[in-house]
N, CA, C and O atoms as CSV, one atom per row, in Angstrom:
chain,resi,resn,atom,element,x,y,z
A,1,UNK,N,N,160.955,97.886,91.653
A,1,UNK,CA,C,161.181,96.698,90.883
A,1,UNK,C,C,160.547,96.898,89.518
A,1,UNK,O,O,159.659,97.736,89.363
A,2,UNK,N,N,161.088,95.979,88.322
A,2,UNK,CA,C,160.597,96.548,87.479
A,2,UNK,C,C,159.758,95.005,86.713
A,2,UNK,O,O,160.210,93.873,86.546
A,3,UNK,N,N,158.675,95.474,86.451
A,3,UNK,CA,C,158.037,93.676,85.889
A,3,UNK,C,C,158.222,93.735,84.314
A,3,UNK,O,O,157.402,94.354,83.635
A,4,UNK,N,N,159.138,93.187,83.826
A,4,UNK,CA,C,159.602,93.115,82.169
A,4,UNK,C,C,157.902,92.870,81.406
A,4,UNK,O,O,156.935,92.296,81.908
A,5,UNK,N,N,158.003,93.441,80.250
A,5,UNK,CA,C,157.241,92.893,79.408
A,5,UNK,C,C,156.930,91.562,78.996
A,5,UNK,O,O,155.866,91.276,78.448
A,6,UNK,N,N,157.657,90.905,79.198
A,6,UNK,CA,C,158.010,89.470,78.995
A,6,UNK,C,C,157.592,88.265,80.004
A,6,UNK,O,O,157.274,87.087,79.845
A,7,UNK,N,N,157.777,89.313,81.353
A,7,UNK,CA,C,156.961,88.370,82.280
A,7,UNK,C,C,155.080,88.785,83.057
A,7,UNK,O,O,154.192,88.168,83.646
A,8,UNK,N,N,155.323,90.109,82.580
A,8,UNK,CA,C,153.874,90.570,82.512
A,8,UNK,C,C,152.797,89.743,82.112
A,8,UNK,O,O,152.755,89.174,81.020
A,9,UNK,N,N,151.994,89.677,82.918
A,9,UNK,CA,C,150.441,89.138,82.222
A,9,UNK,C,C,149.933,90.143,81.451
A,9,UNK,O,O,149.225,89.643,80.577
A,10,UNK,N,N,149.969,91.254,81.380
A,10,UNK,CA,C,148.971,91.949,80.409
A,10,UNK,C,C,150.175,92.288,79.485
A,10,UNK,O,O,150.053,93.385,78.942
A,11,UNK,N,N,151.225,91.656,79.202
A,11,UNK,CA,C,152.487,92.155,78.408
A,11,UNK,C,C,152.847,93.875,78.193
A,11,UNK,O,O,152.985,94.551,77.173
A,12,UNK,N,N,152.901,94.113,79.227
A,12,UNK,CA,C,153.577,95.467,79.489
A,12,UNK,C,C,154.196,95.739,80.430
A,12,UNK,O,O,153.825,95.275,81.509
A,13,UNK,N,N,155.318,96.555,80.369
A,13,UNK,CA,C,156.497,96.696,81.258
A,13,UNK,C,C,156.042,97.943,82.764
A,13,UNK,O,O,155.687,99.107,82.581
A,14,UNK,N,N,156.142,97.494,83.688
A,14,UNK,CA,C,155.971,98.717,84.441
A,14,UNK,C,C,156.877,98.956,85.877
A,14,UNK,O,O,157.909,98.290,85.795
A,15,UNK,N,N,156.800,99.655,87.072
A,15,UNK,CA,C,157.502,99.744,87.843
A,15,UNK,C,C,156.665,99.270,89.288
A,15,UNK,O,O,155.468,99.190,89.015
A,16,UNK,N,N,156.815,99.081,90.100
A,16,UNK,CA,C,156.134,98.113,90.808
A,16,UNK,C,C,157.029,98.192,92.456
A,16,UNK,O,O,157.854,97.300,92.659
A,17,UNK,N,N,156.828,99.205,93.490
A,17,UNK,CA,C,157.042,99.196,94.791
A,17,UNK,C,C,156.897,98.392,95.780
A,17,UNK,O,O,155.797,98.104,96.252
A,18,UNK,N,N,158.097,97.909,96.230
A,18,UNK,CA,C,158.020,97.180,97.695
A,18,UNK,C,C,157.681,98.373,98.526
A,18,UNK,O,O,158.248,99.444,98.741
A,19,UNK,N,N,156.305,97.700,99.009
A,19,UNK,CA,C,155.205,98.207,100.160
A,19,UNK,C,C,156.125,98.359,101.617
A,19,UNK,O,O,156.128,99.362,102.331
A,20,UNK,N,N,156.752,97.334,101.812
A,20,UNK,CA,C,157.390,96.919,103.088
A,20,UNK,C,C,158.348,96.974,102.920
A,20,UNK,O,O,158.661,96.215,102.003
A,21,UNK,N,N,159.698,97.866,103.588
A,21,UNK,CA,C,160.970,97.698,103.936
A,21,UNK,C,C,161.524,96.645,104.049
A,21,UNK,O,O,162.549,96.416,103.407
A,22,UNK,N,N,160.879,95.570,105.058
A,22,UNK,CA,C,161.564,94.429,104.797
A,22,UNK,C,C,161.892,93.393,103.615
A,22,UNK,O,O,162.672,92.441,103.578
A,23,UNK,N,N,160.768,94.074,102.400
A,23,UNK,CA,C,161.019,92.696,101.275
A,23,UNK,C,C,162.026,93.781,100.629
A,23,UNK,O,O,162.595,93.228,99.687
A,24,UNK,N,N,162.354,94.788,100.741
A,24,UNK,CA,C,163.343,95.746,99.998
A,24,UNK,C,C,164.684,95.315,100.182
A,24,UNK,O,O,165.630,95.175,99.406
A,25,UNK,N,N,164.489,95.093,101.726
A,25,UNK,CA,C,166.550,94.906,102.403
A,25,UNK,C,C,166.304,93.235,101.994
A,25,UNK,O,O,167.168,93.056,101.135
A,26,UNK,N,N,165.775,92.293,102.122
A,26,UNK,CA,C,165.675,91.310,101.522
A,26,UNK,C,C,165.832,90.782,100.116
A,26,UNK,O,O,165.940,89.574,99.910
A,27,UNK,N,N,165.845,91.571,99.265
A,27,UNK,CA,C,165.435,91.758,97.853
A,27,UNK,C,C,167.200,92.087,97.790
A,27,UNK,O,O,167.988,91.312,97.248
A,28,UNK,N,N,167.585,93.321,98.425
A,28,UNK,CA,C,168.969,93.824,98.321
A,28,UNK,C,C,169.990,92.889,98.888
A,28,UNK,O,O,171.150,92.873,98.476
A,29,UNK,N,N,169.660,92.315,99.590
A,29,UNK,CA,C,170.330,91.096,100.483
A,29,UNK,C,C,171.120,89.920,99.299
A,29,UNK,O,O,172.211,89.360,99.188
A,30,UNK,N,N,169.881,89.974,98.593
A,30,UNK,CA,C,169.468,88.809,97.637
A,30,UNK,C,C,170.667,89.120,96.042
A,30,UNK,O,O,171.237,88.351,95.268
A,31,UNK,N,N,170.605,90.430,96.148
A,31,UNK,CA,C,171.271,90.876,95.067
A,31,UNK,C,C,172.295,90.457,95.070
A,31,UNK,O,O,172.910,89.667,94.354
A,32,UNK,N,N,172.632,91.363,96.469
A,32,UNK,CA,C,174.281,91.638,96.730
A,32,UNK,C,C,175.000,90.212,96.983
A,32,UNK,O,O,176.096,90.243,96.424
A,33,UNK,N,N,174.812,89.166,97.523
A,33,UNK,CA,C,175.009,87.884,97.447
A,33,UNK,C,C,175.416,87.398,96.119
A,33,UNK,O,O,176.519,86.904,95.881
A,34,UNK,N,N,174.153,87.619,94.986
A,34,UNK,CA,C,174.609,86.549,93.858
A,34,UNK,C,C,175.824,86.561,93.454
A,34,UNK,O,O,176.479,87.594,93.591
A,35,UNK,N,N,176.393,85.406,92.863
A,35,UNK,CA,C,177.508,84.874,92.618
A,35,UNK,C,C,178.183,86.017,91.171
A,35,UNK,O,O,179.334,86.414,90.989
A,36,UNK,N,N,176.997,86.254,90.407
A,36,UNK,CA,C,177.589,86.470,89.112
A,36,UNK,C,C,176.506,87.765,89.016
A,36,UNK,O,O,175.628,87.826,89.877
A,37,UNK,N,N,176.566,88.689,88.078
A,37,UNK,CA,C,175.493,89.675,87.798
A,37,UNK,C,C,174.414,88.742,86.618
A,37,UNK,O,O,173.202,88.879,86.451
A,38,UNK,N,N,175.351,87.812,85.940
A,38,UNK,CA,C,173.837,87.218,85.448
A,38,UNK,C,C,172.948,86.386,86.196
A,38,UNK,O,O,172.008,85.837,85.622
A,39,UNK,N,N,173.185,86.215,87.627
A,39,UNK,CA,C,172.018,85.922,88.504
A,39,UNK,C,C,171.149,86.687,88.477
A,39,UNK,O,O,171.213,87.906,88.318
A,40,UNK,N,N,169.879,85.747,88.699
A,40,UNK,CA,C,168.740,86.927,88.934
A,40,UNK,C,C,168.269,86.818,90.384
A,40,UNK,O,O,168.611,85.829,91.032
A,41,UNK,N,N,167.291,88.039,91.095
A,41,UNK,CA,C,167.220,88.065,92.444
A,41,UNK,C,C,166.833,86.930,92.420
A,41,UNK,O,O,167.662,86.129,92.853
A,42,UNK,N,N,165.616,86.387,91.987
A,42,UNK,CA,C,165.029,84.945,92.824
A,42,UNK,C,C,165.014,84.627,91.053
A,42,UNK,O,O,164.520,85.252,90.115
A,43,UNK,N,N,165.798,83.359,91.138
A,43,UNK,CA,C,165.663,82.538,90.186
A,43,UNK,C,C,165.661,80.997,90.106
A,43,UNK,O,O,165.631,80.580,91.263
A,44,UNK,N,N,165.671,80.440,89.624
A,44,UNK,CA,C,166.078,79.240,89.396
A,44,UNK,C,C,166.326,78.500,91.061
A,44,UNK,O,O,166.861,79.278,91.852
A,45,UNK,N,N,166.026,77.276,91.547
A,45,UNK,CA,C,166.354,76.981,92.955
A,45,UNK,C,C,167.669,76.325,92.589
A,45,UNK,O,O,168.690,76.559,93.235
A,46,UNK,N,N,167.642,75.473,91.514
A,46,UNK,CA,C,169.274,75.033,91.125
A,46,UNK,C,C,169.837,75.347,90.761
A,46,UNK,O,O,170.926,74.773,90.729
A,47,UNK,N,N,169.628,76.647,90.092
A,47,UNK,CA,C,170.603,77.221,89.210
A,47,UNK,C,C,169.963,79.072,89.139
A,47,UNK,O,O,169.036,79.431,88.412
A,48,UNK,N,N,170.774,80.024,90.115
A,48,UNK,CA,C,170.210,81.270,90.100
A,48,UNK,C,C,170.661,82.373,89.002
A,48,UNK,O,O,170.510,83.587,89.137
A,49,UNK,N,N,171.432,81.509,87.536
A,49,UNK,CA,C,171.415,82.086,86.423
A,49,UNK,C,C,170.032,81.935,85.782
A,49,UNK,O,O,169.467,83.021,85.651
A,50,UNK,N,N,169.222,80.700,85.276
A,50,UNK,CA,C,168.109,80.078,84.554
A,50,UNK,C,C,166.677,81.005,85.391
A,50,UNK,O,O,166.267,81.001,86.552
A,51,UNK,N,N,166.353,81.540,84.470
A,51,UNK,CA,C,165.094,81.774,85.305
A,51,UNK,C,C,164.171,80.114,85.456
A,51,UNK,O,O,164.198,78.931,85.116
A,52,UNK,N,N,163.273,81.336,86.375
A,52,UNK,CA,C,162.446,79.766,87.345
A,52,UNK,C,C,161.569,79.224,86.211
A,52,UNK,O,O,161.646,80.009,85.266
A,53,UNK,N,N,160.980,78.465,86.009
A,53,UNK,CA,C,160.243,77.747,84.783
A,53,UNK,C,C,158.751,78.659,85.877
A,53,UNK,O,O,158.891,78.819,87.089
A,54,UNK,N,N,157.750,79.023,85.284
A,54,UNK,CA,C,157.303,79.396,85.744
A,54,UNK,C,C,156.022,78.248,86.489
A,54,UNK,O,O,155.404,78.382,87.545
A,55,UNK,N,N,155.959,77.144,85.466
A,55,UNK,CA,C,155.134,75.769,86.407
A,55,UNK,C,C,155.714,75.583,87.712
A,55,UNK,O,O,155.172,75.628,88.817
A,56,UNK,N,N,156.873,75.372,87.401
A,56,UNK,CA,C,157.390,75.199,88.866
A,56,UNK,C,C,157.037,76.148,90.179
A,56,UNK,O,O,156.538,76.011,91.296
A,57,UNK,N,N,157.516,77.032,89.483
A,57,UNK,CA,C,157.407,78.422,90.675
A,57,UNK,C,C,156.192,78.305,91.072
A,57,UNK,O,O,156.048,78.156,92.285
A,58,UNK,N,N,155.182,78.328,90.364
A,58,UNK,CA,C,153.891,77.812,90.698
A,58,UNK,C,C,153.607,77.044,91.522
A,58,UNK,O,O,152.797,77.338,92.401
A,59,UNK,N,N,154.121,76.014,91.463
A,59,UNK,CA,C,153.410,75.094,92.346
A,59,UNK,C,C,154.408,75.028,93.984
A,59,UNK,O,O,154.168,74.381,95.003
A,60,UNK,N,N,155.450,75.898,93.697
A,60,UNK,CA,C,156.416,76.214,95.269
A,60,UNK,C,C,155.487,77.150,96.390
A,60,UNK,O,O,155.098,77.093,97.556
A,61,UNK,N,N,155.415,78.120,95.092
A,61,UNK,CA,C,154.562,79.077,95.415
A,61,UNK,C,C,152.916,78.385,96.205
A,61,UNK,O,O,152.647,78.719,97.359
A,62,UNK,N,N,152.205,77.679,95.616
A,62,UNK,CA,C,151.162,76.924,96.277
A,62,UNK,C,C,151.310,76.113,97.219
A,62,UNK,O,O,150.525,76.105,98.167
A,63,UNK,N,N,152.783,74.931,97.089
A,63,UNK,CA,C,153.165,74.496,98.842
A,63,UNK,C,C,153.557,75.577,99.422
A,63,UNK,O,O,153.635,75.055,100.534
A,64,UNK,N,N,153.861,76.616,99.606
A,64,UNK,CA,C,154.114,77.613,100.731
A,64,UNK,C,C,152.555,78.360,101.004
A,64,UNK,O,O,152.181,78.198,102.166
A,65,UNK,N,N,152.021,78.797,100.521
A,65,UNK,CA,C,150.635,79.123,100.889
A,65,UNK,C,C,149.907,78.286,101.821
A,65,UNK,O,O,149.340,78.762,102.804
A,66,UNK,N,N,149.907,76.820,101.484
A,66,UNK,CA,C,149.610,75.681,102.095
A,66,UNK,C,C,150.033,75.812,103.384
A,66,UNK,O,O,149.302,76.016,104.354
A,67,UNK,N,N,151.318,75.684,103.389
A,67,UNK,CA,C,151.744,75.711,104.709
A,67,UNK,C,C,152.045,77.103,106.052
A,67,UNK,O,O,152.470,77.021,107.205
A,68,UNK,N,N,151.495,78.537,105.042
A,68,UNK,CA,C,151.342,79.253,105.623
A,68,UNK,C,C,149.991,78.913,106.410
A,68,UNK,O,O,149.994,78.971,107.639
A,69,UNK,N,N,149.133,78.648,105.886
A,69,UNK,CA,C,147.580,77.981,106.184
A,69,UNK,C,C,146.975,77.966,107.080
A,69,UNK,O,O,146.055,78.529,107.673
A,70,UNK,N,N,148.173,76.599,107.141
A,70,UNK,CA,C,148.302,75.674,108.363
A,70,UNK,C,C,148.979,76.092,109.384
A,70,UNK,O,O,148.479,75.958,110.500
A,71,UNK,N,N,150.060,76.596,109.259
A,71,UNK,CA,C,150.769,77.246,110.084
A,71,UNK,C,C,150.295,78.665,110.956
A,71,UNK,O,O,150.822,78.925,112.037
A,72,UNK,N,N,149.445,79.368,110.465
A,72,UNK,CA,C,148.789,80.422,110.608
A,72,UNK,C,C,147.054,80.268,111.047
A,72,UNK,O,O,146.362,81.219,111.409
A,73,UNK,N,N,146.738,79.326,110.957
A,73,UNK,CA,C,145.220,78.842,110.793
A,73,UNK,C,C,144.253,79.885,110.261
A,73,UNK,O,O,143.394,80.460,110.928
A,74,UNK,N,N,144.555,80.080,108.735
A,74,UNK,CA,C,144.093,80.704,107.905
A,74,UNK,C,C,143.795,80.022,106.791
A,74,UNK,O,O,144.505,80.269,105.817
A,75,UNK,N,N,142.445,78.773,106.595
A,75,UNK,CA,C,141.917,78.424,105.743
A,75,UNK,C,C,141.830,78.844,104.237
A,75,UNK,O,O,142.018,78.018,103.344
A,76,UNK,N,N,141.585,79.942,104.028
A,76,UNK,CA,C,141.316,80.619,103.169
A,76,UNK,C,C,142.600,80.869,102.327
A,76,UNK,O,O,142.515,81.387,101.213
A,77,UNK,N,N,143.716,80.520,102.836
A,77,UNK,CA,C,144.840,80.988,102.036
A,77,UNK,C,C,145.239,79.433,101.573
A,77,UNK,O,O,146.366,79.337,101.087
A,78,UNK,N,N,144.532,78.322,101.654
A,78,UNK,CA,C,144.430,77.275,100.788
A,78,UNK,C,C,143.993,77.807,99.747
A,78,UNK,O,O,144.864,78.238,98.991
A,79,UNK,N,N,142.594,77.974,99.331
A,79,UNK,CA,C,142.523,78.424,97.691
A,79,UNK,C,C,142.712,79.840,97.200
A,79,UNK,O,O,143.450,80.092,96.248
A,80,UNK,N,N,142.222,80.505,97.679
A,80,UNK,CA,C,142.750,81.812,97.179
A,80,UNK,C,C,143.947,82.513,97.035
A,80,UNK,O,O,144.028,83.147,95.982
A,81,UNK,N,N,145.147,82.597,97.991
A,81,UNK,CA,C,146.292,82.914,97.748
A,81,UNK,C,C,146.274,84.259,97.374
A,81,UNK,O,O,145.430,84.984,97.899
A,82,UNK,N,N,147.267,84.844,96.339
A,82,UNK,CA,C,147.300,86.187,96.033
A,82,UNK,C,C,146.350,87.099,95.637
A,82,UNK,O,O,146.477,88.315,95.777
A,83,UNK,N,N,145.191,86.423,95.038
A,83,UNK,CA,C,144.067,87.482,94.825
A,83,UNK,C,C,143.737,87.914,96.135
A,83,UNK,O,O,143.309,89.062,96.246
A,84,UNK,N,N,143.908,86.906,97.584
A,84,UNK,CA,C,143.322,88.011,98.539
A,84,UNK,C,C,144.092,89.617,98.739
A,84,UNK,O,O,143.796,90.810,98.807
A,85,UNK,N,N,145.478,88.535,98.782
A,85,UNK,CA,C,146.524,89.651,98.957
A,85,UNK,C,C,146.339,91.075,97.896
A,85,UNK,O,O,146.988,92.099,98.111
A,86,UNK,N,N,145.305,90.945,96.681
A,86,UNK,CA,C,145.437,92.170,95.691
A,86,UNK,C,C,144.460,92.872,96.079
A,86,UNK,O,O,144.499,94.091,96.246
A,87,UNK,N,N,143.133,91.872,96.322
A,87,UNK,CA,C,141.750,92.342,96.869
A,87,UNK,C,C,141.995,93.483,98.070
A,87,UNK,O,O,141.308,94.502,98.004
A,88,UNK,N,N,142.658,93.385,98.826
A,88,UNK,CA,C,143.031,93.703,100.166
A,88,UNK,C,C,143.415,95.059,100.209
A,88,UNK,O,O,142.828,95.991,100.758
A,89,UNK,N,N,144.880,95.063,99.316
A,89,UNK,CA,C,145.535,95.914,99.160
A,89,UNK,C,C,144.873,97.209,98.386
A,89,UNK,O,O,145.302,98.346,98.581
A,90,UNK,N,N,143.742,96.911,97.455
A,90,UNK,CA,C,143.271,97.250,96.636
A,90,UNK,C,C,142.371,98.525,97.195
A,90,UNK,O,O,142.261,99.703,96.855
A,91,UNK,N,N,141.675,97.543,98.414
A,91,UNK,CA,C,140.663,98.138,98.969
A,91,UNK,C,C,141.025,99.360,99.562
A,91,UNK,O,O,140.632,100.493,99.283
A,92,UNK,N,N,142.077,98.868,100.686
A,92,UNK,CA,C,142.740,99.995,101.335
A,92,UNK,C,C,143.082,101.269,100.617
A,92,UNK,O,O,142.734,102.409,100.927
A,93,UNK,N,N,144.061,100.758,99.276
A,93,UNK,CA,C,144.601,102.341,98.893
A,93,UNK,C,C,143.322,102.682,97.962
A,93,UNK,O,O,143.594,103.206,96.882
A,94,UNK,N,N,142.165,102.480,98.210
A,94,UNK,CA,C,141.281,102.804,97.217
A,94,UNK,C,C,140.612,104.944,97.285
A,94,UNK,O,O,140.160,105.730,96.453
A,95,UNK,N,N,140.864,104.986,98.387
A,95,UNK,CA,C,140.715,106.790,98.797
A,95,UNK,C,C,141.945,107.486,98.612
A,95,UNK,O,O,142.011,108.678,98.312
A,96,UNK,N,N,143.067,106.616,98.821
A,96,UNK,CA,C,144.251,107.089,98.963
A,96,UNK,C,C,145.188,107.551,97.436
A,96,UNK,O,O,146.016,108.439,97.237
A,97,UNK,N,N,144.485,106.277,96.368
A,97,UNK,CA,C,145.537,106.007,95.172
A,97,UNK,C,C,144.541,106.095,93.803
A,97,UNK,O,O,143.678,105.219,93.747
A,98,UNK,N,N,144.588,107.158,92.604
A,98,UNK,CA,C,144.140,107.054,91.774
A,98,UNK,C,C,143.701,105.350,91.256
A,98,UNK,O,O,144.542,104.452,91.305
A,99,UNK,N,N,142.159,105.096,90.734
A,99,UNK,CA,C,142.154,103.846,90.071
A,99,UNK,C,C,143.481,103.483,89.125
A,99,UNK,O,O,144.433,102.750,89.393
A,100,UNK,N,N,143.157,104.383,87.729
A,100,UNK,CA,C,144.634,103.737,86.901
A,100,UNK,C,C,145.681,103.316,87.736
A,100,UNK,O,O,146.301,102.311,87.391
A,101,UNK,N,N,145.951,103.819,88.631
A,101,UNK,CA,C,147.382,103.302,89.345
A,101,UNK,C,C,147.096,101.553,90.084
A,101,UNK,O,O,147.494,100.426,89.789
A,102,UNK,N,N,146.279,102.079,91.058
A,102,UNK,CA,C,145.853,100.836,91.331
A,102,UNK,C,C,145.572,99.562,89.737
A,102,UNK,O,O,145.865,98.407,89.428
A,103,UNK,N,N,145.247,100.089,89.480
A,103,UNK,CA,C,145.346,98.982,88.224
A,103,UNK,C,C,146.283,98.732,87.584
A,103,UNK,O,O,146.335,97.537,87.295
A,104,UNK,N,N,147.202,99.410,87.154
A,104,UNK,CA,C,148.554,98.828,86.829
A,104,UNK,C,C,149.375,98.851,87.629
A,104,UNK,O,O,150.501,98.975,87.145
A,105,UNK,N,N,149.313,98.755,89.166
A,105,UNK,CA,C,150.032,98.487,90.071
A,105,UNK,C,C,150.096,96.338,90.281
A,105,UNK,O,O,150.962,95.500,90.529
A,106,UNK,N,N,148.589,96.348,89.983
A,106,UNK,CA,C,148.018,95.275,90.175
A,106,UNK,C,C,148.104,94.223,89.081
A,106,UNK,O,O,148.161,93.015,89.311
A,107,UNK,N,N,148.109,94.750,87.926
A,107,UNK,CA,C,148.581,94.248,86.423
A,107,UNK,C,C,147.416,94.049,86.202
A,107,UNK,O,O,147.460,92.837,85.990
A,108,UNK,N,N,146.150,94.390,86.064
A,108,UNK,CA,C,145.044,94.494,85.527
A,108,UNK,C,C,144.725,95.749,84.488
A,108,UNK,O,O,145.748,96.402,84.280
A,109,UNK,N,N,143.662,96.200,83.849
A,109,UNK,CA,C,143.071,97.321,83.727
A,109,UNK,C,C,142.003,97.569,84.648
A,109,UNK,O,O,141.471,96.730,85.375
A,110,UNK,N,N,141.756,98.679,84.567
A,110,UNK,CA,C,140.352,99.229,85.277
A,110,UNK,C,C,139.365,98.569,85.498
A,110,UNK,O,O,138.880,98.715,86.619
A,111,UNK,N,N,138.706,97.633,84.578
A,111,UNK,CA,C,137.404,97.145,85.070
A,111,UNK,C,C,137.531,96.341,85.229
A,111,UNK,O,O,136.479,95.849,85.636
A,112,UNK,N,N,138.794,95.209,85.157
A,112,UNK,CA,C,139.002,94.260,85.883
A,112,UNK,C,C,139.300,94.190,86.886
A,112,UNK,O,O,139.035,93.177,87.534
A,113,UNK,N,N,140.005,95.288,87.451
A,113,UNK,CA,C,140.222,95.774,89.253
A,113,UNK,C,C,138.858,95.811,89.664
A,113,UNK,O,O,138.299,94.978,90.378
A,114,UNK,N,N,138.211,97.152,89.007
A,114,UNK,CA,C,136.969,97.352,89.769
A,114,UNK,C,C,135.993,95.401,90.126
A,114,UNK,O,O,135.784,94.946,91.250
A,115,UNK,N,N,135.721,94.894,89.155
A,115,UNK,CA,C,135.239,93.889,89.271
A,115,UNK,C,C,135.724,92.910,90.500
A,115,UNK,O,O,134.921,92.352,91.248
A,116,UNK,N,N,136.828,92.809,90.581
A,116,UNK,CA,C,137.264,91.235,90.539
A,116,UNK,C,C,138.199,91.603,91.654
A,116,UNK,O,O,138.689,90.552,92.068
A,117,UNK,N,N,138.763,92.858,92.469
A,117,UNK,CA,C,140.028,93.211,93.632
A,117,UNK,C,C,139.505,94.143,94.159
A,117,UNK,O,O,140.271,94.606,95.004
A,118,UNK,N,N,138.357,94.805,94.091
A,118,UNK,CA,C,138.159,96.012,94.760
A,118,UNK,C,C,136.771,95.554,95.860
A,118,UNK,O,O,135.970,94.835,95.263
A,119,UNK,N,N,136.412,95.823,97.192
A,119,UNK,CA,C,135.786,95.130,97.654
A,119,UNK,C,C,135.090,96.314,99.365
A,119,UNK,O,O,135.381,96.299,100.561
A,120,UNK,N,N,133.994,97.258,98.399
A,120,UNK,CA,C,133.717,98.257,99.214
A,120,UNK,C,C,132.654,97.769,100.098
A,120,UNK,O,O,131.651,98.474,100.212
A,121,UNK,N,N,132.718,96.841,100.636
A,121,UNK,CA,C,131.982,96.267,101.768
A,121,UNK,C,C,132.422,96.817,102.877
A,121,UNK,O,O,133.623,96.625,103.067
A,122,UNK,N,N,131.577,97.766,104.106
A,122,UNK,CA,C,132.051,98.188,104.729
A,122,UNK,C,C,132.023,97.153,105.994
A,122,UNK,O,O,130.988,96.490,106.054
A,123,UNK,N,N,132.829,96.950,106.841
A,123,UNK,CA,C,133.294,95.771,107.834
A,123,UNK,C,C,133.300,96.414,109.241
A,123,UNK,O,O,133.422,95.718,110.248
A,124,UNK,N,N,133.139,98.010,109.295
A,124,UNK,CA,C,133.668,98.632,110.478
A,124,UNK,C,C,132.896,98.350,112.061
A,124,UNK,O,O,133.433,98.432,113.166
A,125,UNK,N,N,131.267,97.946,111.689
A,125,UNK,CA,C,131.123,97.513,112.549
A,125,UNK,C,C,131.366,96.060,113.176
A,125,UNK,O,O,131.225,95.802,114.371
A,126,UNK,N,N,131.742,95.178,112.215
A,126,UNK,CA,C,132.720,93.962,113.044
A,126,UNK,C,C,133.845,93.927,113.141
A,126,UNK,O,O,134.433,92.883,113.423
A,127,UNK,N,N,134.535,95.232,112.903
A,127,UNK,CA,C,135.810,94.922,113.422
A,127,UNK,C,C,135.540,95.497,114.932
A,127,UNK,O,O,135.908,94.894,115.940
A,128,UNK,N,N,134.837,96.761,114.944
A,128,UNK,CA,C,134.453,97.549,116.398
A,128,UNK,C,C,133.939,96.138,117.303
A,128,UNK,O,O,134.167,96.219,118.510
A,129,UNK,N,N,133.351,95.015,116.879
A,129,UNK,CA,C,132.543,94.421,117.735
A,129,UNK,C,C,134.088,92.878,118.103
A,129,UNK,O,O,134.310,92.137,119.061
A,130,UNK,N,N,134.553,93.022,117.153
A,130,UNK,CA,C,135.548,92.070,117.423
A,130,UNK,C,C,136.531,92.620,118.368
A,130,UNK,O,O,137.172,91.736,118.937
A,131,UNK,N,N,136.864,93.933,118.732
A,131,UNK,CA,C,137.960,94.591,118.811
A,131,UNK,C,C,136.617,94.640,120.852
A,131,UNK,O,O,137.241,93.949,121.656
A,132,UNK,N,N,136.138,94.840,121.101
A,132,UNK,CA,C,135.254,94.854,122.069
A,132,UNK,C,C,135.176,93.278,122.545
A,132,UNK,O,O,135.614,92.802,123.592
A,133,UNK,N,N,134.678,92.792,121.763
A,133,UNK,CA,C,134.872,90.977,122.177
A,133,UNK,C,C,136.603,90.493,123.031
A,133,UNK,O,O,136.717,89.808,124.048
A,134,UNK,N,N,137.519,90.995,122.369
A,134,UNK,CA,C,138.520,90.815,122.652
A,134,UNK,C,C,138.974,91.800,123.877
A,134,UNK,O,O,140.089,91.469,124.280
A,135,UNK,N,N,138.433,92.909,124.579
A,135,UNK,CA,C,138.800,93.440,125.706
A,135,UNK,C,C,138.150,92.615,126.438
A,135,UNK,O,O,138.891,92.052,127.245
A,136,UNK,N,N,137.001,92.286,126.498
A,136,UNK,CA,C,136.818,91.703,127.876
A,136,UNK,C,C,137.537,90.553,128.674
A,136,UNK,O,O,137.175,90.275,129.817
């Protein structure tokens, strides 16, 4: 996917991988459907020529978090939302994926990743103790 300059937060254009197969055939799903080629994949809810106003999207975007929440009984995805999802991701490919990448994967620079998404707290002994809690 490609994030335009235009809709970039750090106003620069870059290329940007679906992680998961499924948001790919979804994404392609999405294409191949629209009515016209000046549709865009996800645009507009009334109109999938207009891009989305981005207030709006915003705040769709925050009732669905909400109700993932709740639906999921995952507190935490009341306020935080996508920074966990960057924090997360961040951490993981952190042995795996040069910093620069991770950072403009993420639309940050460097020391704003490092700061603010990267999160080398090691957890291994509660997951071992959770993962033991749960056999018995």
């Amino acid at each position: 996917m490609v994030v335009t300059e235009d809709i970039s937060k750090t106003h620069r254009e870059r290329r940007v991988p679906a992680l998961d197969d499924r948001v790919t055939e979804r994404l392609l799903i999405r294409q191949n459907a629209a009515l016209s080629q000046a549709a865009y994949v996800i645009g507009s809810p009334a109109d999938a020529t207009s891009v989305w106003d981005r207030r709006n999207c915003t705040s769709a975007v925050a009732e669905l978090y909400i109700e993932l929440a709740q639906a999921l009984d995952i507190t935490l995805l009341i306020t935080i939302r996508t920074h966990v999802w960057r924090a997360t991701l961040n951490s993981l490919l952190l042995n795996q994926v040069p910093e620069v990448i991770r950072a403009a994967f993420f639309g940050h620079d460097a020391a704003v990743n490092r700061a603010s998404y990267t999160d080398l707290t090691d957890t291994s002994s509660m997951v071992a103790a959770a993962r033991r809690l749960r056999a018995v």
